[in-house]
C-alpha positions, 0 to 999 in steps of 0.5 A: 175361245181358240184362234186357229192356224192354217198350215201352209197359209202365208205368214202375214206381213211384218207390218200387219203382224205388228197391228194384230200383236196390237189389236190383242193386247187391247182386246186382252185389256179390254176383256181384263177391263170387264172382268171376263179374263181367266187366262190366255195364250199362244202356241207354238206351231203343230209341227213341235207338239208330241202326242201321248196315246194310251194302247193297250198297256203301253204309252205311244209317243208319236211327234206331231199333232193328234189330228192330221189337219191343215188348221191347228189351235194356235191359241186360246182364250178362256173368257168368263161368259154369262151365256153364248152370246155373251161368249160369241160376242167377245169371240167376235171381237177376239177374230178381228183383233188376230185376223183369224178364225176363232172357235167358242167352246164351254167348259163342261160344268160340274153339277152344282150342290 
């Protein structure tokens, strides 16, 4: 699951930031809680990544983000999720608790033995 930014959105309130920062770290525990957990964490801003592209022999370092868009990954999640709907449920519960939006997306499986 990752929880996207929106460039040039108001920053919240230093009060409302204190409750999100909250709501995480309980959602956090509570998917420790389940078993679900894997890993998570937060990004800096877009405006400070630097984007390694391959052309033909060379290497091309641009600063910025790959793709020129107004909503960047601002963090992320990766949960342990039987299926989709157990994944859209703790995405569910992971969007309420930092107040933005939050994409699912699984791992690509390797073919089992």
């Amino acid at each position: 699951m990752s929880v996207f930014m929106v460039e040039g959105a108001p920053m919240p309130s230093e009060e409302r930031m204190k409750e999100m920062f909250a709501a995480v770290d309980a959602f956090n525990e509570e998917v420790k809680a389940a078993g679900a957990w894997v890993f998570a964490g937060g990004l800096h801003p877009a405006d400070v990544s630097t984007t390694v592209r391959h052309e033909g022999d060379d290497l091309v370092l641009t600063d910025g983000p790959f793709a020129e868009s107004k909503e960047h990954v601002g963090g992320f999640w990766v949960i342990k999720a039987p299926d989709l709907d157990a994944a859209l449920a703790w995405a569910k519960k992971g969007a309420k608790a930092c107040g933005g939006a939050v994409e699912v997306r699984p791992f690509q499986d390797d073919a089992e033995d």
